[in-house]
N, C-alpha and C positions, 0 to 999 in steps of 0.2 A: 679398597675401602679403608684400612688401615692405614697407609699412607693418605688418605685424605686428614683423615681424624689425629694423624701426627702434625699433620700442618697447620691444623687447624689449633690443638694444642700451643705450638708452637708461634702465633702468630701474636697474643699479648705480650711477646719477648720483643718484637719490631717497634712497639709506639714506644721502648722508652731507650730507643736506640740514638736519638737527637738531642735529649735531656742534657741541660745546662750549657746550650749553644747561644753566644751570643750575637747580637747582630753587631756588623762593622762600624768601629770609630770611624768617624768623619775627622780624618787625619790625612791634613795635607801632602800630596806625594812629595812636594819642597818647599822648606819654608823659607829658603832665603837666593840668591843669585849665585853664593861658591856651591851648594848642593848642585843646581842646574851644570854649571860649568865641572864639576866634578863627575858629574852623570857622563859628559860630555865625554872628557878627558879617556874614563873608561872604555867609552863605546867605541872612539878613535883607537884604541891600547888592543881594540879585540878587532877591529878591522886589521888593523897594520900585521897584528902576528899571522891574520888567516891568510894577510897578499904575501906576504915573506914567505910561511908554506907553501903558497900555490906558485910564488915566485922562483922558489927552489922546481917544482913540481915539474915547470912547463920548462924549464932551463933542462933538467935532464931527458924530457921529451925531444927537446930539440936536439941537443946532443944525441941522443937513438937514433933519431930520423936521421941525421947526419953521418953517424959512423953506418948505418947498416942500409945507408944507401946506394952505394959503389958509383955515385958522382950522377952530376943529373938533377933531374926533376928533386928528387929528395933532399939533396943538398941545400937547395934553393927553398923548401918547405921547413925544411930545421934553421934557414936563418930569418924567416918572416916568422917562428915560432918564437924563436928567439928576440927578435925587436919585441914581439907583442909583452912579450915577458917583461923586459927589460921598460917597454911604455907602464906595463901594469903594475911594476915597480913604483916607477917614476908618482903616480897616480895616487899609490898606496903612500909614497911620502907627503904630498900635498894634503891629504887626508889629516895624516897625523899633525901637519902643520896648523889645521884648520882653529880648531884651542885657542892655539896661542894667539891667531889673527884676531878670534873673537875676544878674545880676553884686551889685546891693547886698545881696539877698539870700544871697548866698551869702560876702558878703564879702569878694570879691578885691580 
């Protein structure tokens, strides 16, 4: 029962827990073309560092499969692991390319 009657105490302490909250600006997320294309730029800058990490990732993947396969099947596994890498690469460059395409294209 004391612990109710604590709670209960305690419960005009909640309603003034939101006090001086205000509601959100109606503030455009961009207000102009280089904000969007800078949005861009970023989002490309954090694709490309995570394919370069994973690029590294599966290249020493491959290389494991290769050394600690003793010839065979595995060897043959660490080098189609190895292209995919080497495509996922390739894929992560185009990416980062992509900016720049939109940008001459659009002519800023």
């Amino acid at each position: 029962m004391k612990k109710f009657i604590y709670s209960l105490m305690l419960l005009p302490l909640t309603s003034f827990a939101a006090d001086g909250v205000s509601p959100p600006k109606d503030k455009p997320m961009f207000n102009n073309l280089d904000e969007v294309l800078a949005k861009i730029y970023d989002l490309m800058d954090w694709v490309f560092t995570g394919a370069f990490i994973l690029t590294i990732l599966f290249v020493l993947i491959a290389a494991y499969k290769m050394i600690t396969s003793g010839g065979g099947k595995g060897v043959e596994e660490g080098k189609q692991t190895l292209i995919w890498a080497i495509i996922g690469f390739a894929v992560a460059l185009i990416a980062k390319a992509v900016p720049v395409v939109v940008e001459s294209f659009l002519g800023v």
